[in-house]
Structure formats: C-alpha cells, structure tokens
C-alpha positions, 0 to 999 in steps of 0.5 A: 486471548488477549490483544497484543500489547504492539497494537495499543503503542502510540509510537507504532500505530501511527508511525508503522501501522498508518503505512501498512494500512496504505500498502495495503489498500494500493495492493487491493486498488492493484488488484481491483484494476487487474481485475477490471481490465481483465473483466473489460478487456477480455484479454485484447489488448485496447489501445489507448487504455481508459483514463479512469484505469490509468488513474486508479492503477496509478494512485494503486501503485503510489499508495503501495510504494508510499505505505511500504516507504512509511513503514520503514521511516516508521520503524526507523522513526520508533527505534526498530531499526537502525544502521551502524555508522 
C-alpha cells in the first residue's frame, strides 16, 4: 500500500504535522504525571505536590494547547481552512 501523498507535502508536514506531533507528546507527558502521581501517591492526596511533577505536568499541558493551537494556524496557514467575511 502506498503512502499517502498528504505525508510528503512541504506545506502540511511542518505546518500541521510539527503541531500534532507536540499535542501528541503533552497527552503522553499527561499521562506520564497521572500515572507517576498515582504510582507516588497511592491515592492520598500530599501536600505540597512535588515540584518535579508541578513541572512536567505543567510543560505537559503547555505542549498539549501549544501543538492543537499550531495545528490550527496550520490549517488556516495551507488554505484548509477558512472564515467568510
């Protein structure tokens, strides 16, 4: 099966692809944290939480908004998408 043709546009890859790929690795550093803090934790609540899972969980959801905000000024950057005026 050959690949899709979508994959090898030098519009597309840096432009929309670059942004999934940043949404992608926040939701796994996401899930990462979760499961650190579950592992840690066992449940009880600690207070204060440790910095280092402050830290990740933090860039975690600044990669997740950041890539799905690149994606769509990508799509909107290649023409995919636009608003009637």
């Amino acid at each position: 099966m050959p690949n899709p043709p979508i994959l090898f546009d030098p519009e597309f890859v840096p432009f929309v692809a670059g942004g999934y790929s940043l949404a992608l690795l926040g939701a796994v550093l996401l899930l990462a944290s979760a499961i650190w803090w579950s592992w840690a934790s066992d449940g009880v609540r600690l207070q204060p939480k440790p910095s280092l899972w402050r830290a990740l969980t933090g860039a975690a959801w600044v990669f997740f908004v950041g890539g799905i905000v690149w994606q769509l000024a990508g799509y909107v950057g290649i023409g995919a998408v636009t608003w009637s005026r």
